[in-house]
C-alpha positions in Angstrom: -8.0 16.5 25.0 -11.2 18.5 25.9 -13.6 16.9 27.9 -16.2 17.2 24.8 -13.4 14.6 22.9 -13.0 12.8 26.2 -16.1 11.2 25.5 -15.4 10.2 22.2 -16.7 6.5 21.5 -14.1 5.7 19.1 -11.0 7.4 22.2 -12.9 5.4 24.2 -12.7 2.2 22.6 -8.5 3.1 21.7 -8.1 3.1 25.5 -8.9 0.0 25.2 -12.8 0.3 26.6 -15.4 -2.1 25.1 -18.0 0.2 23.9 -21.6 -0.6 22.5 -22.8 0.4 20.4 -19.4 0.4 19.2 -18.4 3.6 17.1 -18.9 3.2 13.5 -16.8 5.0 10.8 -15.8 3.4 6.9 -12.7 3.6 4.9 -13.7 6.0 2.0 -17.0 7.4 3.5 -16.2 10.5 2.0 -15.7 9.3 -1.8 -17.5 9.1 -5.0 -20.8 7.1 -3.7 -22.0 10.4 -2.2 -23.8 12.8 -5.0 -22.7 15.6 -3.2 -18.9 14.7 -3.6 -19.9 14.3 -7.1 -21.0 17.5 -6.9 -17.8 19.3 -5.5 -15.4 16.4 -8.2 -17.1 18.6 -10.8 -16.7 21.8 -9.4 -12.9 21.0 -8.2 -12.2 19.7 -11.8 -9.5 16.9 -10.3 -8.9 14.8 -7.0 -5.8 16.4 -6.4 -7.4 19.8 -6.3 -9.9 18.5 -3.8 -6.9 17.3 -1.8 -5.0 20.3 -2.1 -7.6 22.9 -1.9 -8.6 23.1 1.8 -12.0 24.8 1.5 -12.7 21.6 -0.9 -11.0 19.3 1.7 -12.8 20.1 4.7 -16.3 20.3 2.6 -15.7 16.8 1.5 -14.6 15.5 4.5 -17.6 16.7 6.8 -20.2 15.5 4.1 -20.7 11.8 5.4 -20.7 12.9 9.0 -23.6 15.3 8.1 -25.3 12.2 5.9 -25.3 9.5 8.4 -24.0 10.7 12.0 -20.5 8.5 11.7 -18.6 8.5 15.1 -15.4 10.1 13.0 -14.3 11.8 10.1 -11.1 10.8 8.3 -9.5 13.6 6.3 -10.2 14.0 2.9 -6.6 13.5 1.5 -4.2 10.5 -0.2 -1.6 8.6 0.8 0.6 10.2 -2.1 1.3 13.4 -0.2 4.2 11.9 0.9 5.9 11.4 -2.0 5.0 14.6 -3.5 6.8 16.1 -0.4 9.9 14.2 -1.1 9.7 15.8 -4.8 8.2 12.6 -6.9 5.5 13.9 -9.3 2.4 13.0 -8.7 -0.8 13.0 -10.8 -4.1 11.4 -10.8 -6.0 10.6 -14.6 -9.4 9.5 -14.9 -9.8 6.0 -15.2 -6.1 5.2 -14.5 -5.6 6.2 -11.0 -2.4 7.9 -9.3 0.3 7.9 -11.6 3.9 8.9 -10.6 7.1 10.2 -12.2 9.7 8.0 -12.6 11.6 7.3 -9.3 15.3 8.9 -9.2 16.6 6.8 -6.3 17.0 7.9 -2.9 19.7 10.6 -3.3 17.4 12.6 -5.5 14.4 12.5 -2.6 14.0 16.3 -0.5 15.0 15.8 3.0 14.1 19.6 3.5 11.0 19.6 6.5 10.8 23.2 5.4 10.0 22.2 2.1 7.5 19.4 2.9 5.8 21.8 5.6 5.5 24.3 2.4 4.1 21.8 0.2 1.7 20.1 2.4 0.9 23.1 4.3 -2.8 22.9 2.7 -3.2 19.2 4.4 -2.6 21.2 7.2 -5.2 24.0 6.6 -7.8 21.3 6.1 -7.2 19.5 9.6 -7.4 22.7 11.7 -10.7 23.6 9.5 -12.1 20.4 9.6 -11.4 19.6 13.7 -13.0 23.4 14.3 -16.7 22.5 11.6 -17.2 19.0 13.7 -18.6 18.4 16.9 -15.9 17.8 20.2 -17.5 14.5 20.6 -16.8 13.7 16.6 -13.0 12.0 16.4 -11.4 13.5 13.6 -8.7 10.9 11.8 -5.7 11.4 10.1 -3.8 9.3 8.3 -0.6 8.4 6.3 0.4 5.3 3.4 3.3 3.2 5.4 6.8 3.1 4.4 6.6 0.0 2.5 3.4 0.6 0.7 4.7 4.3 -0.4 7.8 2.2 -1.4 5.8 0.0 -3.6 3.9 3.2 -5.5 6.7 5.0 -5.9 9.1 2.2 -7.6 6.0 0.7 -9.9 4.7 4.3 -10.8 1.1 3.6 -9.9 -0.3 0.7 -8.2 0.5 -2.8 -8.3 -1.2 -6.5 -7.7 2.4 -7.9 -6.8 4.2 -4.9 -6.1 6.9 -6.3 -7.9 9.5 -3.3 -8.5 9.5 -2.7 -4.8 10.1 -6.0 -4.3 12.9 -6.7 -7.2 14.3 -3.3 -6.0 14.2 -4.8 -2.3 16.2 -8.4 -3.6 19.0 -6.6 -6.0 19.5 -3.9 -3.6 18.4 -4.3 -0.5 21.0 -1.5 1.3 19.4 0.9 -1.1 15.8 -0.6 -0.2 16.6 -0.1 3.5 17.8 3.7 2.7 14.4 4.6 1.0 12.3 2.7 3.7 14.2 4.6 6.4 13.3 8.1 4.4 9.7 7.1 4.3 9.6 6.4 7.4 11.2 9.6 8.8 8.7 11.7 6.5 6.0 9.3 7.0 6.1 9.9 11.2 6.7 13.7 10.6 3.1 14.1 8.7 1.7 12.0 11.1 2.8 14.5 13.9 2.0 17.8 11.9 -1.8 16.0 12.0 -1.7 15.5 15.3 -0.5 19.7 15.8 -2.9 20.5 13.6 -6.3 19.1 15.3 -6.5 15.2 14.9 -7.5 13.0 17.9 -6.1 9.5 15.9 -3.9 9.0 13.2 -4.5 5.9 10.6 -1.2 4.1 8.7 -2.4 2.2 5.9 0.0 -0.5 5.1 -2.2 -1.7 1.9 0.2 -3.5 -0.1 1.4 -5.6 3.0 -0.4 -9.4 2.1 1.6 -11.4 0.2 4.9 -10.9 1.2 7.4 -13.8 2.5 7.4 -13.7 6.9 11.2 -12.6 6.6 10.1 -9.6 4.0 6.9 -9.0 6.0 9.1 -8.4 9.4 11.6 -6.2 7.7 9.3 -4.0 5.2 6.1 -3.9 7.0 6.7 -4.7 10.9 10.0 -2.4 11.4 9.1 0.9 9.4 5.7 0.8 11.2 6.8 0.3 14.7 9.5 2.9 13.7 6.8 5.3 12.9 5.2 5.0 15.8 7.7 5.5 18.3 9.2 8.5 16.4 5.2 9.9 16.6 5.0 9.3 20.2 8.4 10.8 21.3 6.8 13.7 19.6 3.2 13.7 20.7 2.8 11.1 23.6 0.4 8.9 24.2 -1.3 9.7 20.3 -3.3 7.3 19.3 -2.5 5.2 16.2 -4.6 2.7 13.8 -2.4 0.2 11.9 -3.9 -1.6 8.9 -1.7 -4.2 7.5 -4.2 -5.3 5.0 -4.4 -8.6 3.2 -2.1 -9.6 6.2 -1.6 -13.2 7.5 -3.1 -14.3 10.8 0.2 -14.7 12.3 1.0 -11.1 10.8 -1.9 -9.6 11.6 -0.7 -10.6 15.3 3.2 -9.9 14.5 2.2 -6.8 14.0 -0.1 -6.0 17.2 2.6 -7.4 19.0 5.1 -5.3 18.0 4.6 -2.0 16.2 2.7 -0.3 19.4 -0.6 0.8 18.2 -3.4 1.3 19.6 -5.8 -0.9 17.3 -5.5 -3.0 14.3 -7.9 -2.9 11.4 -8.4 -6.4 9.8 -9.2 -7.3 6.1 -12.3 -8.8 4.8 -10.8 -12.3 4.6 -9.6 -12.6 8.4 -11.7 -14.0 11.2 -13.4 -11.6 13.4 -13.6 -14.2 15.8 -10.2 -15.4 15.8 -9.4 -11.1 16.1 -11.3 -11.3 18.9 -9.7 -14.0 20.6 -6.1 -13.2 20.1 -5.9 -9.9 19.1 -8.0 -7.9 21.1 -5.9 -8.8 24.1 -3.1 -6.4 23.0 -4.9 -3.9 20.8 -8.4 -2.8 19.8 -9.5 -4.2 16.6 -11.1 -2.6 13.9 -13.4 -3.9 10.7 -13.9 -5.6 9.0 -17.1 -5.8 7.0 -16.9 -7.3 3.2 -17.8 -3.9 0.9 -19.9 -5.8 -1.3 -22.0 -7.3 1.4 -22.3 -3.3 1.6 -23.8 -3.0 -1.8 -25.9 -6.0 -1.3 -27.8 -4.9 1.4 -30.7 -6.7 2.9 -30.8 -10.0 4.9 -27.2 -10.5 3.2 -26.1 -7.3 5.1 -27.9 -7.8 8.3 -26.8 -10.9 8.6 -23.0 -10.0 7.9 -23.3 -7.3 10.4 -24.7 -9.6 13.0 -21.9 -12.0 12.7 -19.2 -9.6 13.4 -20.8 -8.2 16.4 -21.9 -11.3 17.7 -18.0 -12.5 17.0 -16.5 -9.5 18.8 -19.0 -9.2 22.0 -17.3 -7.8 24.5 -13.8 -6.5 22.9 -13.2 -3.0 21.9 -14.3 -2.7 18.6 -14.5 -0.2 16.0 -16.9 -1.0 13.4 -15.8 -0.5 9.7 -15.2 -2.4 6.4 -12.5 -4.7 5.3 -11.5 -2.3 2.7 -12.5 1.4 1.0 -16.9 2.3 0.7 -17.1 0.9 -3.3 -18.4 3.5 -5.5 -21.6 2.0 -6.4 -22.7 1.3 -2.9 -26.5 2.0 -2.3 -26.8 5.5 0.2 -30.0 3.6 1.9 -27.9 0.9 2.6 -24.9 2.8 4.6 -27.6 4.1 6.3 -29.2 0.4 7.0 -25.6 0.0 8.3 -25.1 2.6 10.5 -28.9 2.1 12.3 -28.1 -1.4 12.9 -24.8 -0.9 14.8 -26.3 2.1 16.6 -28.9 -0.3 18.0 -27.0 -3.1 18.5 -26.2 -1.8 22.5 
């Protein structure tokens, strides 16, 4: 790490540092509430061209950090690369979402890492570009869909409120479950590593399909592949730093988790108590969140006062400020910026 990174807010607070103001980034800063995304959507034609095109990539990716000063920038990219590296077809239609070929079972999946490296090389293109555009003191973020949540896209063919094929495939099969899992995780760690090689300072797992599940389900899909993942990444590149969000988790998951899997912070959900974070989270991991998007949109008193309530709940932890979930498309650019004032001045 340079000495310009070294004072990093958000490395800061992953060393476990409390920090105010706190850095500040968001889950989907870069997305379709920005007219000048809009403006590059058009021009790339498809989401998947923006993710694969790294001149795109890194434009996209830069664009709220030039709009509002955030403390990081997260990569412009999807959690679907992974499957498209293990040879699933991928495609995104308007409207619809991701939608993916039928799966083929485990046998069928590329196990080649010459092959993924090939096929994800522009991910990699747009890392190194994007680390070189931003400032040393900017973090740059990387990020990867965990084993179980790839597991659950893959099986249903696009998303899914129960996940159910992942979890019918997990109950009828589960040795064949456990093989898929393990794949993901092995391809999972290695594109977390070839973002760290390639310029960023923190990688992200999002585990977004993980509420819901039974405790014995939970410790086997979501706990294990994740703590898996990170040990394989640090016996590769050690001491990286590494976000896990479990989302929708239970309270007793959410602390499973930072108990166990060896990250550095935990983002929380919406629905989960900054205050209870606070107390028994933050004495293992930094936490992360975990403001309600649509008190986002809202704006106002209603955001002020949201705001308020999680910095007042997590005085004196490390904190990184964010939302509970992804910026929502119709969220007002005046009022990111409302955001972003507010924690700046909240030191």
């Amino acid at each position: 790490m340079t000495e310009a990174q070294s004072r990093s807010s958000l490395l800061s607070v992953l060393g476990r540092k409390a920090v105010r103001p706190c850095p500040i980034w968001l889950m989907r800063q870069a997305g379709r509430y920005l007219p000048e995304y809009q403006a590059v959507r058009k021009k790339a034609g498809s989401f998947w061209t923006m993710c694969m095109s790294p001149e795109l990539a890194i434009e996209v990716t830069v664009q709220p950090i030039a709009r509002f000063d955030f403390d990081a920038a997260i990569l412009f990219s999807d959690i679907l690369v992974v499957p498209f590296a293990l040879g699933q077809g991928v495609r995104f239609e308007d409207g619809h979402g991701p939608i993916l070929d039928a799966f083929g079972g485990v046998e069928g999946l590329v196990r080649d890492e010459a092959i993924w490296a090939e096929k994800l090389a522009p991910v990699y293109e747009a890392m190194r570009g994007t680390r070189a555009r931003l400032a040393p003191e900017k973090a740059m973020i990387g990020f990867a869909g965990a084993p179980w949540t790839l597991a659950a896209y893959m099986l249903e063919g696009k998303g899914s409120p129960d996940q159910r094929a992942a979890k019918l495939a997990a109950y009828r099969d589960p040795e064949h479950f456990t093989r898929l899992l393990n794949v993901l995780t092995e391809c999972v760690a290695w594109h977390l590593i070839r973002q760290l090689e390639a310029g960023a300072d923190v990688v992200q797992i999002f585990d977004s399909w993980a509420g819901g599940l039974p405790q014995a389900a939970f410790v086997d899909w979501v706990i294990g592949p994740n703590r898996r993942v990170v040990e394989i990444v640090r016996k590769a590149v050690p001491g990286a730093k590494i976000i896990g969000f479990p989302r929708a988790a239970t309270e007793s998951g959410y602390q499973v988790f930072a108990a166990q899997t060896g990250v550095n912070a935990v983002g929380i959900d919406t629905a989960a108590s900054m205050r209870w974070a606070a107390r028994v989270l933050s004495s293992r991991v930094a936490v992360q969140g975990n403001l309600d998007p649509i008190a986002l949109i809202a704006g106002g008193d209603a955001l002020k006062r949201a705001v308020d309530d999680i910095l007042s709940a997590a005085e004196g932890i490390p904190l990184i400020f964010n939302l509970g979930h992804g910026v929502l498309p119709e969220t007002p650019l005046d009022h990111v910026a409302q955001l972003v004032a507010q924690v700046r001045g909240a030191a």
